[in-house]
mmCIF file of the N, C-alpha and C atoms, coordinates in Angstrom:
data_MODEL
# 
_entry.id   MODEL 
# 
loop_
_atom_site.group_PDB 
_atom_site.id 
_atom_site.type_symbol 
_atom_site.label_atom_id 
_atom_site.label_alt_id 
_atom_site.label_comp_id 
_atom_site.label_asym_id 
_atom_site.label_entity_id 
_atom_site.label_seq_id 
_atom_site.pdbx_PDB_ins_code 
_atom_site.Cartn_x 
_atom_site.Cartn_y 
_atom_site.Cartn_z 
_atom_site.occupancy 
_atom_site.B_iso_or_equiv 
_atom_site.pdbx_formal_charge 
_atom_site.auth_seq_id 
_atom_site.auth_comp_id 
_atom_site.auth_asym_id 
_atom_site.auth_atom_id 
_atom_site.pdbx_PDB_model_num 
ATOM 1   N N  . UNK A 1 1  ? -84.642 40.231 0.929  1.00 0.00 ? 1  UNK A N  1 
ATOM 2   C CA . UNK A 1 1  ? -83.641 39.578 0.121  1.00 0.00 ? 1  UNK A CA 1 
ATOM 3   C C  . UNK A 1 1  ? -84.221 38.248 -0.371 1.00 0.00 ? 1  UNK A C  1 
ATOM 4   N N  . UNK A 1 2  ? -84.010 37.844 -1.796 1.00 0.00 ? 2  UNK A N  1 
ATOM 5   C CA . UNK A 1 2  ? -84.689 36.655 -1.907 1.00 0.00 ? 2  UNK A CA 1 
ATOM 6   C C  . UNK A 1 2  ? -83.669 35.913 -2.615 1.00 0.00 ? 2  UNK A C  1 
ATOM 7   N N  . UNK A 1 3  ? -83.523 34.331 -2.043 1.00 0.00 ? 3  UNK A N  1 
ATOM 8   C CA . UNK A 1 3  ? -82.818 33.458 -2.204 1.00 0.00 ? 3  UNK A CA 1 
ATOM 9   C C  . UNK A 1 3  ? -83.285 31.700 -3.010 1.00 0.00 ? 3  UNK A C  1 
ATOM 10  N N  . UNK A 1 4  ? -82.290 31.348 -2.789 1.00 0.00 ? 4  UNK A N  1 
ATOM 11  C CA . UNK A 1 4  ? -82.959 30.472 -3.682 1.00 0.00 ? 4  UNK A CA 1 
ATOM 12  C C  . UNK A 1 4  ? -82.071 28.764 -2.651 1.00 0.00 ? 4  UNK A C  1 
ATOM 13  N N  . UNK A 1 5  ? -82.832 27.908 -2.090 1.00 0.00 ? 5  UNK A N  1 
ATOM 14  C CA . UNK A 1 5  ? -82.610 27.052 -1.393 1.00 0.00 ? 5  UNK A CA 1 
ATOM 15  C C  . UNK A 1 5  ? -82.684 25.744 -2.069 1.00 0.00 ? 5  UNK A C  1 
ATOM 16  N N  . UNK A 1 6  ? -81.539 24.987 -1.766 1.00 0.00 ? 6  UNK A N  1 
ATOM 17  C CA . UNK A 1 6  ? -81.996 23.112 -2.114 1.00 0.00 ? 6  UNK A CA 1 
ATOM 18  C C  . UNK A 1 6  ? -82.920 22.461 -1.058 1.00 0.00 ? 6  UNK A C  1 
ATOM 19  N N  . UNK A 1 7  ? -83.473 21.888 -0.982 1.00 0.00 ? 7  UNK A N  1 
ATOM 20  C CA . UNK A 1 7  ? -84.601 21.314 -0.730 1.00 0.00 ? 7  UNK A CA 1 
ATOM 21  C C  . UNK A 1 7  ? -84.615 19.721 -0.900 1.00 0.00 ? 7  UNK A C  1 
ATOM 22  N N  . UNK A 1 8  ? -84.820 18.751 0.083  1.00 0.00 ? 8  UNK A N  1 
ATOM 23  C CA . UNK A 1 8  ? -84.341 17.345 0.105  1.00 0.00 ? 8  UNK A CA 1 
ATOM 24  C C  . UNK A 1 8  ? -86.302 17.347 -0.349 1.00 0.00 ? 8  UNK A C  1 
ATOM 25  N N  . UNK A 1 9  ? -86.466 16.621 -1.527 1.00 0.00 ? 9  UNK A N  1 
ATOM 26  C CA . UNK A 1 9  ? -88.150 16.932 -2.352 1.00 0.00 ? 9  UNK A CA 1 
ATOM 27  C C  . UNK A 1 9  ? -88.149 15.572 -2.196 1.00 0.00 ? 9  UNK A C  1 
ATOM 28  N N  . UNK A 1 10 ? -87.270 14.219 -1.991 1.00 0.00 ? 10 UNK A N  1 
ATOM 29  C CA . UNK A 1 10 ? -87.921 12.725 -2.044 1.00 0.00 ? 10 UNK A CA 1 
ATOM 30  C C  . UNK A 1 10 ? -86.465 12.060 -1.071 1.00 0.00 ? 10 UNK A C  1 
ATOM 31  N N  . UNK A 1 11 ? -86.967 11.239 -0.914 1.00 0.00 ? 11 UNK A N  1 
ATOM 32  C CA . UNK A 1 11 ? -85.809 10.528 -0.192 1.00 0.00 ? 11 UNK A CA 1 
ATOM 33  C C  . UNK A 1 11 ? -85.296 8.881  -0.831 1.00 0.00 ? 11 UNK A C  1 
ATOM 34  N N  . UNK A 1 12 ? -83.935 8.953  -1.235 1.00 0.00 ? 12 UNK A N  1 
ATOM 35  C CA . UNK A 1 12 ? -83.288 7.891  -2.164 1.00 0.00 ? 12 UNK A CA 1 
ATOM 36  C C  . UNK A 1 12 ? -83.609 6.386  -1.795 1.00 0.00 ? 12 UNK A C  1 
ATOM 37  N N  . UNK A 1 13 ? -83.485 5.721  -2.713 1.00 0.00 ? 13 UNK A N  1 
ATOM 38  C CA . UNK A 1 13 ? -84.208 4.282  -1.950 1.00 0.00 ? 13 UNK A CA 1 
ATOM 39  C C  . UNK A 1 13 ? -83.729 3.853  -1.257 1.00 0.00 ? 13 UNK A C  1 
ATOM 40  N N  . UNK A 1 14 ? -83.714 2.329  -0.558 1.00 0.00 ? 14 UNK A N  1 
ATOM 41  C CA . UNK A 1 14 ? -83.301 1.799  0.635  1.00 0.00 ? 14 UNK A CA 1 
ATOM 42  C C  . UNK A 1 14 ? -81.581 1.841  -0.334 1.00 0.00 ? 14 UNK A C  1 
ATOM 43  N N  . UNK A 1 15 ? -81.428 1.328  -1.293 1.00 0.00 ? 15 UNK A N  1 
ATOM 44  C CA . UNK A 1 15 ? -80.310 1.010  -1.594 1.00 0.00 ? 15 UNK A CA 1 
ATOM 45  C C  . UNK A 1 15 ? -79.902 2.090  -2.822 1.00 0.00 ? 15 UNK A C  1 
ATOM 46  N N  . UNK A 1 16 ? -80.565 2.987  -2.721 1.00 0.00 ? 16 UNK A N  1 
ATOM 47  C CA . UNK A 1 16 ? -80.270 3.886  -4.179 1.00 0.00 ? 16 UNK A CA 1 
ATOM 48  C C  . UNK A 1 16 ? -79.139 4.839  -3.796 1.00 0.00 ? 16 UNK A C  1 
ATOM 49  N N  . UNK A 1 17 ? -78.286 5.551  -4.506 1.00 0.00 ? 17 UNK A N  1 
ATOM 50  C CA . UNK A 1 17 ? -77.478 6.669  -4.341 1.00 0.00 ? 17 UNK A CA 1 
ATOM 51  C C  . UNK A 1 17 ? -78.400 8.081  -4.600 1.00 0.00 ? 17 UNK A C  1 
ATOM 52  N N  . UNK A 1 18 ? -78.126 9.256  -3.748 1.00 0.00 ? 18 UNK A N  1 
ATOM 53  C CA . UNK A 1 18 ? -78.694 10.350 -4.339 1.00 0.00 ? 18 UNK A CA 1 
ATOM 54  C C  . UNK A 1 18 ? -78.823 10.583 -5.469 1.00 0.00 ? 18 UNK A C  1 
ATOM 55  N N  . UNK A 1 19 ? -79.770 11.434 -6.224 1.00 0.00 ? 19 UNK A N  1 
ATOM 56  C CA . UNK A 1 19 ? -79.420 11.718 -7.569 1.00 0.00 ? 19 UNK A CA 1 
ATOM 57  C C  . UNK A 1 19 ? -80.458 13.187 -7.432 1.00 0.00 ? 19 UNK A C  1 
ATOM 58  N N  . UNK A 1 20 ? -79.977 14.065 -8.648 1.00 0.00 ? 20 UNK A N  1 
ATOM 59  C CA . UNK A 1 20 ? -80.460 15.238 -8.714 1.00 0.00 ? 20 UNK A CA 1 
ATOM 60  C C  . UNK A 1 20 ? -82.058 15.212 -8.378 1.00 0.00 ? 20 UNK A C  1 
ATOM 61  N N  . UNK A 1 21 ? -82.936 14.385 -8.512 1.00 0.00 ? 21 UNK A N  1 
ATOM 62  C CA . UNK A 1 21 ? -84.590 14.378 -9.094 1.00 0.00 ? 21 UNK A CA 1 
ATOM 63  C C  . UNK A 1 21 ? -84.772 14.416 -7.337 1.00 0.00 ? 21 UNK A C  1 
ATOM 64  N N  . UNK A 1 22 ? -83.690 13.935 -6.379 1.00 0.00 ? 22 UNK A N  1 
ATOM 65  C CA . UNK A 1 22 ? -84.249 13.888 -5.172 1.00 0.00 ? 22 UNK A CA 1 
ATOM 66  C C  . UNK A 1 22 ? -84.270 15.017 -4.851 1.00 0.00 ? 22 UNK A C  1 
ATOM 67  N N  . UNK A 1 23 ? -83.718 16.220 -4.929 1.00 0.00 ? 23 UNK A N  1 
ATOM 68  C CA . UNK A 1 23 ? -83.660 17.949 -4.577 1.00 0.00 ? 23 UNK A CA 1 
ATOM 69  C C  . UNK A 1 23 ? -84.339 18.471 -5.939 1.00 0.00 ? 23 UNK A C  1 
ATOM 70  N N  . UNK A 1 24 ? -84.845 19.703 -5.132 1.00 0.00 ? 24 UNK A N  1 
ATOM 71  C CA . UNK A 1 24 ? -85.330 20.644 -5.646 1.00 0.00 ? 24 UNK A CA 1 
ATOM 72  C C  . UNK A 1 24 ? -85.162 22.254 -4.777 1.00 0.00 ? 24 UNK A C  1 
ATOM 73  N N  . UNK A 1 25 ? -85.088 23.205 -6.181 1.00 0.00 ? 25 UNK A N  1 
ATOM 74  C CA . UNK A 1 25 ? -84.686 24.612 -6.010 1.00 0.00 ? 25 UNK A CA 1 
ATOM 75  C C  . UNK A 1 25 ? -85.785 25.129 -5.537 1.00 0.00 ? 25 UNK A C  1 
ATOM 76  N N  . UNK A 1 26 ? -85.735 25.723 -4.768 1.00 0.00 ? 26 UNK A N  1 
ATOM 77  C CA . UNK A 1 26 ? -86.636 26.848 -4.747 1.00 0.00 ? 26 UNK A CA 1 
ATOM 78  C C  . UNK A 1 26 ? -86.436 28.596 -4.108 1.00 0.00 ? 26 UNK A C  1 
ATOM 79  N N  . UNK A 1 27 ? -87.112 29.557 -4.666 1.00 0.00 ? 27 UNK A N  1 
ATOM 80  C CA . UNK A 1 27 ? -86.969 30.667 -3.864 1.00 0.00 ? 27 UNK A CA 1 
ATOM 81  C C  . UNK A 1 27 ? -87.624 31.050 -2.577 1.00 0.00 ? 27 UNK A C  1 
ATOM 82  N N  . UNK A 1 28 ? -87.261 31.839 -1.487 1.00 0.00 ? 28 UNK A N  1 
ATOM 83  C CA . UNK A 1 28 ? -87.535 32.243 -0.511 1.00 0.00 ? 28 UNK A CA 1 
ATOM 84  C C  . UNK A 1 28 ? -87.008 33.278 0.030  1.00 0.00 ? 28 UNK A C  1 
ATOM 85  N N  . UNK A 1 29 ? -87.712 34.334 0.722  1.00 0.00 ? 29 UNK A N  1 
ATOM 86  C CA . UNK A 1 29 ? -87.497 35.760 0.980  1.00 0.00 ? 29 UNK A CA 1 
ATOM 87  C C  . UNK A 1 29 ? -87.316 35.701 2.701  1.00 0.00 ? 29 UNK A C  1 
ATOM 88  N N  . UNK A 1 30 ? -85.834 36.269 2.706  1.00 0.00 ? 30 UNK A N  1 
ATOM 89  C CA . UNK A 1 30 ? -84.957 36.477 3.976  1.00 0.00 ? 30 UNK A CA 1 
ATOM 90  C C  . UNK A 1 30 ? -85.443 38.076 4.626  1.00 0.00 ? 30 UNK A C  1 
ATOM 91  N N  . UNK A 1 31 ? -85.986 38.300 5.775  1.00 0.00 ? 31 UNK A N  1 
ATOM 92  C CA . UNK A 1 31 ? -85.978 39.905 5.908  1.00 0.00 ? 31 UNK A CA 1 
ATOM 93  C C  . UNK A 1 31 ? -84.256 39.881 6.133  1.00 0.00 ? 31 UNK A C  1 
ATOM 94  N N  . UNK A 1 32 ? -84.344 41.502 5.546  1.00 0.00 ? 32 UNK A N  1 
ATOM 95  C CA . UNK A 1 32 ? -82.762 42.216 5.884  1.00 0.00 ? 32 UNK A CA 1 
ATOM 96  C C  . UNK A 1 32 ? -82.313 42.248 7.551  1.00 0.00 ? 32 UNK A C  1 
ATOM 97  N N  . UNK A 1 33 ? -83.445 42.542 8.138  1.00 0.00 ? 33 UNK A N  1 
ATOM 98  C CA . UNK A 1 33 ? -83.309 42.375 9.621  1.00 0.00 ? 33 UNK A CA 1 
ATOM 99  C C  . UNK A 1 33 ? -82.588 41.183 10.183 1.00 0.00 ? 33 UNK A C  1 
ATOM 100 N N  . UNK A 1 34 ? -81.441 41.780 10.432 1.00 0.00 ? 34 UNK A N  1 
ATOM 101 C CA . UNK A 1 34 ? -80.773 40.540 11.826 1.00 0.00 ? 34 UNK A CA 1 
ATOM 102 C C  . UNK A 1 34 ? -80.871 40.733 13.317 1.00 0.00 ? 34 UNK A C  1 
ATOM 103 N N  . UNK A 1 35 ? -81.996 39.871 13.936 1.00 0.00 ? 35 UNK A N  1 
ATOM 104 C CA . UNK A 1 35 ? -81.914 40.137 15.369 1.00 0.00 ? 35 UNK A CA 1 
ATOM 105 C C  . UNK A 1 35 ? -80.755 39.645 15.819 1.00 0.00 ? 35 UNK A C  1 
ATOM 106 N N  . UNK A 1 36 ? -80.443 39.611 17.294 1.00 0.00 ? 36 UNK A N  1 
ATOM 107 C CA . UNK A 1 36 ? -79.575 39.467 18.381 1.00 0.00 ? 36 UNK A CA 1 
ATOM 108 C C  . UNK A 1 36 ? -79.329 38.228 18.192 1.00 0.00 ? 36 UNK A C  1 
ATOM 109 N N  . UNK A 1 37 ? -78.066 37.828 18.583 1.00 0.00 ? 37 UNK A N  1 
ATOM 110 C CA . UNK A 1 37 ? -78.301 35.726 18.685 1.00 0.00 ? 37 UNK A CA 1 
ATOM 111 C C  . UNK A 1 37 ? -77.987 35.146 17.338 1.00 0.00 ? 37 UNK A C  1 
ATOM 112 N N  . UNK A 1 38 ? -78.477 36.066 15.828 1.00 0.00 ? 38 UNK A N  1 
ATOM 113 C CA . UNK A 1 38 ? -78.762 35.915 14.578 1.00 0.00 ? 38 UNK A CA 1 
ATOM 114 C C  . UNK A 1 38 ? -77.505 35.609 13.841 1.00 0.00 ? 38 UNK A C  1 
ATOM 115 N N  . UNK A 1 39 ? -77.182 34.878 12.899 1.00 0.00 ? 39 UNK A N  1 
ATOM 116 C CA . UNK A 1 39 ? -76.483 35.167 11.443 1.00 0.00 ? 39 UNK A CA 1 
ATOM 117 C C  . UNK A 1 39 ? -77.059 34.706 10.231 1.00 0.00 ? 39 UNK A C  1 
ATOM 118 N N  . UNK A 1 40 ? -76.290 35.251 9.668  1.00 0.00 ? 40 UNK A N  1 
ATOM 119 C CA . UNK A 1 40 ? -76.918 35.259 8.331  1.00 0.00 ? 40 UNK A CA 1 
ATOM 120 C C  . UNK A 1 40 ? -75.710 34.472 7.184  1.00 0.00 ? 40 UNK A C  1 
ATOM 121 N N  . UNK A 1 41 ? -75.894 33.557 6.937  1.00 0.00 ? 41 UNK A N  1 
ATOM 122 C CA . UNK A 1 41 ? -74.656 32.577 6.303  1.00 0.00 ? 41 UNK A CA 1 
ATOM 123 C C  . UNK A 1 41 ? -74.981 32.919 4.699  1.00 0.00 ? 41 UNK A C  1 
ATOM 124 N N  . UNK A 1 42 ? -73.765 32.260 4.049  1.00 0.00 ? 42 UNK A N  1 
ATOM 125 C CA . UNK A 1 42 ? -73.848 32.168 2.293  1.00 0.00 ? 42 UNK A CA 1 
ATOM 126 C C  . UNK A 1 42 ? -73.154 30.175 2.524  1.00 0.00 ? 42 UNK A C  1 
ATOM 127 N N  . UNK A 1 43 ? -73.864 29.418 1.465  1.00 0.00 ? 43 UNK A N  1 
ATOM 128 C CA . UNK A 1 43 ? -73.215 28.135 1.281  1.00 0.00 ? 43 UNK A CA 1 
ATOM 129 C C  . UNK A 1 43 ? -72.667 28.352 0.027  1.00 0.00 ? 43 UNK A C  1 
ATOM 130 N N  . UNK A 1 44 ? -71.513 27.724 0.468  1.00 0.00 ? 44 UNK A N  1 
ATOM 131 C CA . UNK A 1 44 ? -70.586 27.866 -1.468 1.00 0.00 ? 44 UNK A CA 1 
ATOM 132 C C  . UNK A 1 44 ? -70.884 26.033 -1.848 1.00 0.00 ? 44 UNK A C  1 
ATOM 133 N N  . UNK A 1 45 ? -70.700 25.033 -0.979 1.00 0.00 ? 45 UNK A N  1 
ATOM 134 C CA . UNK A 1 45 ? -70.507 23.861 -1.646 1.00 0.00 ? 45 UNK A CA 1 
ATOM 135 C C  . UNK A 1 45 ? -71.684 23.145 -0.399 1.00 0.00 ? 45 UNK A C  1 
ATOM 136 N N  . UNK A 1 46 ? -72.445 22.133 -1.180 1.00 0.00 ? 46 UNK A N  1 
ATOM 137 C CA . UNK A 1 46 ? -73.212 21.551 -0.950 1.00 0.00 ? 46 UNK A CA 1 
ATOM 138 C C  . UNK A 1 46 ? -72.724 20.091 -0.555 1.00 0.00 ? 46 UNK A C  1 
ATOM 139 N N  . UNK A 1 47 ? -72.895 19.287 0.647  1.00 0.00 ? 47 UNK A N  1 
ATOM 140 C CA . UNK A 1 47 ? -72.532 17.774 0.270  1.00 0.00 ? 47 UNK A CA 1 
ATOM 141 C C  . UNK A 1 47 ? -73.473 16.870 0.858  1.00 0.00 ? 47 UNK A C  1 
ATOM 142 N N  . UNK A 1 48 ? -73.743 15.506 0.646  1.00 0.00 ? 48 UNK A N  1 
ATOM 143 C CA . UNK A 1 48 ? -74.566 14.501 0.628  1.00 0.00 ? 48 UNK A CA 1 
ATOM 144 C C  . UNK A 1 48 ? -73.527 13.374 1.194  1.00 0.00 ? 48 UNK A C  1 
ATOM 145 N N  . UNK A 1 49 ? -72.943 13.132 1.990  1.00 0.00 ? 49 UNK A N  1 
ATOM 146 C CA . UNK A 1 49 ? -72.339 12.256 2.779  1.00 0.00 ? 49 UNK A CA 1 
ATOM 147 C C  . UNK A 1 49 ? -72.899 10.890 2.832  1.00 0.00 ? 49 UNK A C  1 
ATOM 148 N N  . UNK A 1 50 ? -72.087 10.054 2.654  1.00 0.00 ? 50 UNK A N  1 
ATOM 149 C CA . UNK A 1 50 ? -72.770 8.620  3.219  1.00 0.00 ? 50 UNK A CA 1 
ATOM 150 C C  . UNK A 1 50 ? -73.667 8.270  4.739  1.00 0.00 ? 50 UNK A C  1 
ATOM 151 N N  . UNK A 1 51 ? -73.244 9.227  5.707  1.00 0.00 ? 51 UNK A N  1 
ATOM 152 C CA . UNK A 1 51 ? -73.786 9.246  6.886  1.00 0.00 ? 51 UNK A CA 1 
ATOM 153 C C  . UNK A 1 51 ? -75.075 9.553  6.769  1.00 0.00 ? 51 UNK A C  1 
ATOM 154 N N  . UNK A 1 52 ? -75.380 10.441 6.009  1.00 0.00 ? 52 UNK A N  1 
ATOM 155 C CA . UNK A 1 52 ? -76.829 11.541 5.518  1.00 0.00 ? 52 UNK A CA 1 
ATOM 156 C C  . UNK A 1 52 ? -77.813 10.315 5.378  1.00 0.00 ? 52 UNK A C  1 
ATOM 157 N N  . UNK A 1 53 ? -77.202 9.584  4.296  1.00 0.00 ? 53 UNK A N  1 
ATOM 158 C CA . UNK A 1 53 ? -77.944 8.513  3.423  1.00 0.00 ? 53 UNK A CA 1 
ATOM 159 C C  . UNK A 1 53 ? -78.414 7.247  4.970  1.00 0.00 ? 53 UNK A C  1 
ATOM 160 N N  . UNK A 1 54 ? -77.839 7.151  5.133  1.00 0.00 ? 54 UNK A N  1 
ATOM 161 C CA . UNK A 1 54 ? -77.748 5.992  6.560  1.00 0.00 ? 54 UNK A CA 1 
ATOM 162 C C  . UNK A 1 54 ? -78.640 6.736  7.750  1.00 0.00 ? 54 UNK A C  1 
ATOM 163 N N  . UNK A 1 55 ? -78.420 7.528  7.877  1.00 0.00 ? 55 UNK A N  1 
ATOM 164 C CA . UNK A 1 55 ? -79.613 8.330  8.735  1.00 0.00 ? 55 UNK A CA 1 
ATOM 165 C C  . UNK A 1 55 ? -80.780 8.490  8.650  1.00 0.00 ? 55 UNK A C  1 
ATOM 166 N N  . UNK A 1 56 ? -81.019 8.989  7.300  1.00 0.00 ? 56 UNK A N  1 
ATOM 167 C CA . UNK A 1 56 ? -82.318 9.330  6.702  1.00 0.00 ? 56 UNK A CA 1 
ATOM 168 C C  . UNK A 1 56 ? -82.813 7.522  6.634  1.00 0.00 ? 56 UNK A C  1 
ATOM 169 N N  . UNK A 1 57 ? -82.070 6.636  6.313  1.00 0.00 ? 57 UNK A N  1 
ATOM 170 C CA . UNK A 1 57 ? -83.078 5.179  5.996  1.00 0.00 ? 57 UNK A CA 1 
ATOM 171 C C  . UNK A 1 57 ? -83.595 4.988  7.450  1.00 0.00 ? 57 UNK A C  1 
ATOM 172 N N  . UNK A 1 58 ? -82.407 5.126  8.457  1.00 0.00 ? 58 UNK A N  1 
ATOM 173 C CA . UNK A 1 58 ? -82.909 4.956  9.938  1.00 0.00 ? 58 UNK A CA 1 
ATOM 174 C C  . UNK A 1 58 ? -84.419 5.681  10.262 1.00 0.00 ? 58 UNK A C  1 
ATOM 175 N N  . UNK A 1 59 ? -84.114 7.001  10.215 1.00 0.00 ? 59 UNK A N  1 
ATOM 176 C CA . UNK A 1 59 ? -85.437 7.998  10.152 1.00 0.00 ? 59 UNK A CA 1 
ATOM 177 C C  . UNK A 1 59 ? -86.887 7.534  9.369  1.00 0.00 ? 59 UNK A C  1 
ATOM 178 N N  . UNK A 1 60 ? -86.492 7.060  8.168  1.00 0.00 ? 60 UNK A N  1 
ATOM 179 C CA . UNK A 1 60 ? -87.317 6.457  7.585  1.00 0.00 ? 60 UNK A CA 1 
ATOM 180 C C  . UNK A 1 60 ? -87.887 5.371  8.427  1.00 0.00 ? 60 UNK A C  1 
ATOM 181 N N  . UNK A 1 61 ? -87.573 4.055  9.113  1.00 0.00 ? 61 UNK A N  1 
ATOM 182 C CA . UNK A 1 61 ? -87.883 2.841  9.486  1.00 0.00 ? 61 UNK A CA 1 
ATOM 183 C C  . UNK A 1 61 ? -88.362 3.323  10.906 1.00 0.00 ? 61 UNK A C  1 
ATOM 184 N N  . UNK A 1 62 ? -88.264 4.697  11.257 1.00 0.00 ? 62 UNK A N  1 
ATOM 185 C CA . UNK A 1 62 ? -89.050 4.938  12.767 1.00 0.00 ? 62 UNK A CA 1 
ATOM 186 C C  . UNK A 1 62 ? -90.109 5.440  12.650 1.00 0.00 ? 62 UNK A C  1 
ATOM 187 N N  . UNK A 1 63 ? -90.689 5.990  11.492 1.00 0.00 ? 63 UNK A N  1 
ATOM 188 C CA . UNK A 1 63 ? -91.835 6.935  11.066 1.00 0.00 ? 63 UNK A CA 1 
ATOM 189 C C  . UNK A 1 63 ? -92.906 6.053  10.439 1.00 0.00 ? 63 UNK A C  1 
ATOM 190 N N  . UNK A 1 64 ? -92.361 4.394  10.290 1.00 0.00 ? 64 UNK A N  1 
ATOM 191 C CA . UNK A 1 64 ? -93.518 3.706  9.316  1.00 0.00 ? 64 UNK A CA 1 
ATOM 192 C C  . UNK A 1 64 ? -94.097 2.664  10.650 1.00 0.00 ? 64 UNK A C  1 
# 
């Protein structure tokens, strides 16, 4: 099965809001096979939370 995923491609500035140029699409191939333990989800709505944004700067300032 092949799908097509958002992808976090840059991370927004210290003070910037998300914007589209930070994601990117791409495809990727799911086997049909579901093991044990497994599901297999559909996303209808996507969101970018203020928490997201505040996390990721944290994440950012532990990695430099």
């Amino acid at each position: 099965m092949i799908i097509q995923r958002v992808i976090l491609h840059s991370r927004p500035g210290i003070n910037g809001v998300p914007v589209a140029e930070n994601f990117c699409m791409e495809e990727a191939t799911l086997s049909d096979k579901i093991d044990e333990g497994q599901v297999k989800v559909r996303t209808l709505y996507l969101s970018v939370d203020p928490y997201m944004k505040a996390k990721m700067y944290v994440l950012l300032q532990e990695s430099l």
